[in-house]
N, C-alpha and C positions, 0 to 999 in steps of 0.2 A: 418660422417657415413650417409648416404643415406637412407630414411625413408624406412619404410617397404610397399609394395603393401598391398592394401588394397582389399576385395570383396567389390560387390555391399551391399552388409548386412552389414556392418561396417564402421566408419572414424573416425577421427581423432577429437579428443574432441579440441574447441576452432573455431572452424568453422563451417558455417551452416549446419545442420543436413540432409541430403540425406531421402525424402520421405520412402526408404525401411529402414532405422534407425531405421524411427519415428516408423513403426510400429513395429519393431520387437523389440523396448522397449518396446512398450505397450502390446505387446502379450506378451514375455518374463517376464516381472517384473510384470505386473498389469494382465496375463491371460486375456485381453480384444483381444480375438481372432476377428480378423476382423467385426468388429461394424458393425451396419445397420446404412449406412451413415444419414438415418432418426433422428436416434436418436444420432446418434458418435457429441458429442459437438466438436468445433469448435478449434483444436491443437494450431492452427497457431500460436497463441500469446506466448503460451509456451515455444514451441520452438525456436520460435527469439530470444528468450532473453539470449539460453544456451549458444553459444561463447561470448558474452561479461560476462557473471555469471561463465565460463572456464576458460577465460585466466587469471585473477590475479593469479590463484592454478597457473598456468603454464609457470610464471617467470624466467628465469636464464636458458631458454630450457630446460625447466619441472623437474631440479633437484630436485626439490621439495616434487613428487609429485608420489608416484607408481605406477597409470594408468597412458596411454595415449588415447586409443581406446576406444570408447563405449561398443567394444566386453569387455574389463577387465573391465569397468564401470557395465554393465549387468551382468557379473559373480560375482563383489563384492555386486553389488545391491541384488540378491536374498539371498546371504547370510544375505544381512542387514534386508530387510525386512521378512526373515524368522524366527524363532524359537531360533536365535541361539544368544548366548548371547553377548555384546560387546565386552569381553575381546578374544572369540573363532573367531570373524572377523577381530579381529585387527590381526591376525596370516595370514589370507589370506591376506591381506589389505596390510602389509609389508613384503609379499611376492614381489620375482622379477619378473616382469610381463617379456611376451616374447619379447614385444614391446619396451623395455627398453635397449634391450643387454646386451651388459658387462659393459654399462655406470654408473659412480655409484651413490647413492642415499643421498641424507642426513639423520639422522637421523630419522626425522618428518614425511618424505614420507609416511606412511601407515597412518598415524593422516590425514595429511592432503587428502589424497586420500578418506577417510571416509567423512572427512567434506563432501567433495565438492557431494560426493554420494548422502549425505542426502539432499544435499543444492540443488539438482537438482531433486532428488524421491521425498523427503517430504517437500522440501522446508522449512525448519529452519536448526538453525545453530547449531551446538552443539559444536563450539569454542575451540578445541582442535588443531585449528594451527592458524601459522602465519597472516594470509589471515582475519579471524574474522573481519567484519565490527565494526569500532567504534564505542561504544555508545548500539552495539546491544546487545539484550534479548538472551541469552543462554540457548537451551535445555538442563536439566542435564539428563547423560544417563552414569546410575553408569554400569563399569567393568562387575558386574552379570546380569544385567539384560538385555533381547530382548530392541531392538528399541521401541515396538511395547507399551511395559509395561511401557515404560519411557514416552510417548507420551499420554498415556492415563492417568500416574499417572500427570503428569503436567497439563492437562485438564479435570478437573473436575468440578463436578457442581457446582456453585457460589450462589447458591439462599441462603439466609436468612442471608448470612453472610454482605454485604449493603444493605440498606434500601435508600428509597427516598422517599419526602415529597410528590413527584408527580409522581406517578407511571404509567405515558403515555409519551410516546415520540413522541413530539409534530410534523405538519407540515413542520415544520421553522427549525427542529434537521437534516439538512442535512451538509453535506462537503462543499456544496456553502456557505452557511451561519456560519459553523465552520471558515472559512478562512474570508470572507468579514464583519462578523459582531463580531464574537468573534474573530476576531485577530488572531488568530493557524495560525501557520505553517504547510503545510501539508508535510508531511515526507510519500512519496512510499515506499514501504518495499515489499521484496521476500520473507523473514521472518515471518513465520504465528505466532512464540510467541512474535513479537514485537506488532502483530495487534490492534489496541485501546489503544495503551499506550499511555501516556504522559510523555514527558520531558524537560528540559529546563524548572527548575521551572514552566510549564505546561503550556506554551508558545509554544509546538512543537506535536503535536499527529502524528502517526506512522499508515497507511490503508497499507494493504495487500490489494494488486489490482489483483493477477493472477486470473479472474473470468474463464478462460478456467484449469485451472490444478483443482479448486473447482467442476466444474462442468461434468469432466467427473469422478473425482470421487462419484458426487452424481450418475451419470448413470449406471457405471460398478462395483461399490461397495468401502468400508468404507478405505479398508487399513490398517493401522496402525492407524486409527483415531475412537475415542472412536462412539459410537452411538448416530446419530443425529448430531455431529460435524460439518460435514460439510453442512448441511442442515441450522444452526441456525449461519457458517458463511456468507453466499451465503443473508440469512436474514438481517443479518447487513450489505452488500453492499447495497440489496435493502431498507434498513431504510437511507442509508446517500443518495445514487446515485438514488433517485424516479426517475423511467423511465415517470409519468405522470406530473411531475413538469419542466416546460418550460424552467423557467430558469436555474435550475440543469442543464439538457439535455447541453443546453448551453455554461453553466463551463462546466461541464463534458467533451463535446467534445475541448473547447479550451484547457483545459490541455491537452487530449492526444496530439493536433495539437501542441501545445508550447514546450512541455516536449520530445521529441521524442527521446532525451539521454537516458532517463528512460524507453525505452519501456512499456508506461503504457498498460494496455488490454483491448483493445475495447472495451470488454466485457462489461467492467462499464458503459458503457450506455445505457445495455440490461440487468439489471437486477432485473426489474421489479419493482413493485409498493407494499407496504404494505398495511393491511386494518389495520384500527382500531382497530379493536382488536388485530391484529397481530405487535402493533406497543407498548402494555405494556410492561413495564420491568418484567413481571413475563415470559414473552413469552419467555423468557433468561435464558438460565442456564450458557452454560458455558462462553459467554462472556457478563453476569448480571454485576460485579461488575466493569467491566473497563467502562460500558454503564454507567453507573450511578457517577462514578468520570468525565467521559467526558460531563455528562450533568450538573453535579452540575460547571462545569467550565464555559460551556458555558451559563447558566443562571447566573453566578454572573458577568459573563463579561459585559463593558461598553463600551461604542462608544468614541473611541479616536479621530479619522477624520472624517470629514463630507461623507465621503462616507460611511464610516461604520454607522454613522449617518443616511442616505440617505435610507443602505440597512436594517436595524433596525427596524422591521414589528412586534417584540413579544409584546410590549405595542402599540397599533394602538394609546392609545390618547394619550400618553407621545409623540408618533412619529409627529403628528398632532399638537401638542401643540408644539414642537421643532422648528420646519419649519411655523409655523406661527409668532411667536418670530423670526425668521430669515428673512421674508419676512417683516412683521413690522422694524424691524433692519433696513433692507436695505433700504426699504421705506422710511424711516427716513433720510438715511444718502442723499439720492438721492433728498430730494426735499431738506435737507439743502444745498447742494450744489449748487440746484439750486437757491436756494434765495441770496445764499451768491453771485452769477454770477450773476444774479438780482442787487442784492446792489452795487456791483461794474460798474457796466455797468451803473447806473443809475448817481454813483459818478463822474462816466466818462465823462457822456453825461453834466453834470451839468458844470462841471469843460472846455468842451470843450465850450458851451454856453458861456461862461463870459470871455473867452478869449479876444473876437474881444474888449469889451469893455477896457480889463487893458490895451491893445495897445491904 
């Protein structure tokens, strides 16, 4: 069967997004009617990444899956992110879209048609199909309740419920130093309830990197996201990715240059610097408690390799005392060698001396 023509206003989900798409999602779903390019944050990033975050739903020639067009993406989406409760979307959702024909559906189609909505409007998963990345963090978003209710009740505020012995988050607490000194894995995630976890017996922490889909919702409004949400996530990029630390900057740009599988978002090397004050753990509400498991980790972590060793700047005289003991070390081992080539060259010369007389 031969795909349907499409308008300029519309395509086909799994392939790159057509300029008039972009916007008439964001007018359409978010009412961000044509931004003052001055302030309209910077899409780009966003959107790259929605055909490869499309096609796994899109397997088997989309049997899978209720939508195919951005237009039925856009028509499910306002129902999602409107008023209306799970169980009364799932009805549109597994409906038969026109773009579908008479081709038929599996059962899941409208589940996973939902997923892939939120996984691209609100970016988490709420893991009600096939597709659900392993290992990841699940929205739970009960039958009765809006999106909207579900997303707020999962984020709430964390204050008083951990405590920590050192209530500042230090210089040295960045994503460079998470990876080269404490050891972490860093795990990219699309998934904003995976952000600041740890896993893999705590071996593996999980950054939500989209800094363009954060930042035009701080510009054009909250969403479905509780107040201040996105402001105090946008906070936590700029406490790990310091745009005035050198060598962050650094890391930060050679993973995006490394990683390009990942489309990670430029963004992260543009977002900004924290002050002092704004670098306490009380400055936290709703991501207080993961900040404070991911610090007590990486304060109790140890330098396994000399590079981790090398980059290990939080005790300066433990660091200084390390590398002097290694240069003494080496010292050591470098003038025995030499004496020991010394003794023998002398055994040598001695031994060649008294030759001529045994003849």
């Amino acid at each position: 069967m031969l795909a349907k023509v499409l308008d300029d206003t519309d395509s086909y989900l799994g392939y790159p997004v057509p300029a008039a798409v972009r916007r008439r999602l964001l007018r359409e779903c978010w009412e961000a009617c044509e931004p003052d390019p001055e302030r309209a944050p910077d899409m780009q990033a966003y959107f790259d990444s929605h055909p490869s975050r499309c096609r796994p739903f899109l397997n088997d020639g989309g049997i899978h899956i209720s939508i195919r067009t951005y237009s039925e993406l856009i028509a499910l989406a306002k129902e999602t992110l409107g008023a209306r409760p799970r169980q009364d979307v799932m009805v549109m959702s597994a409906a038969q879209p026109a773009s579908r024909g008479d081709r038929p559906l599996d059962d899941q189609a409208g589940d996973t048609a939902l997923a892939l909505c939120v996984a691209l409007l609100v970016m988490m998963d709420i893991g009600s199909h096939q597709y659900s990345i392993s290992g990841s963090t699940v929205l739970r978003w009960d039958p009765d309740e809006t999106l909207r209710h579900a997303v707020n009740r999962h984020f709430q505020s964390q204050k008083g419920i951990l405590r920590s012995e050192n209530a500042r988050l230090g210089k040295l607490f960045t994503t460079r130093n998470l990876d080269l000194v404490g050891g972490l894995n860093i795990k990219w995630t699309h998934n904003l309830v995976d952000h600041l976890r740890l896993a893999d017996d705590d071996k593996t922490v999980f950054i939500f990197h989209s800094v363009s889909f954060l930042k035009f919702h701080q510009t054009f409004g909250q969403g479905v996201f509780p107040k201040g949400f996105v402001e105090e996530t946008l906070r936590t990029l700029a406490l790990l990715f310091p745009e005035n630390d050198s060598k962050s900057r650094k890391w930060t740009a050679s993973q995006i240059e490394t990683k390009q599988d990942q489309q990670l978002d430029p963004g992260l090397a543009k977002c900004g610097t924290l002050r002092a004050h704004e670098r306490r753990l009380e400055q936290f509400s709703f991501w207080h408690d993961r900040l404070v498991i991911l610090k007590q980790t990486f304060d109790e972590s140890s330098p396994r390799t000399l590079t981790q060793w090398w980059n290990d700047r939080r005790n300066s005289v433990q660091w200084y005392t390390f590398w002097v003991a290694i240069m003494v070390f080496a010292f050591t081992l470098f003038f025995g060698f030499v004496q020991s080539v010394e003794g023998g060259l002398q055994v040598w010369l001695a031994w060649e001396a008294r030759s001529p007389d045994a003849d």
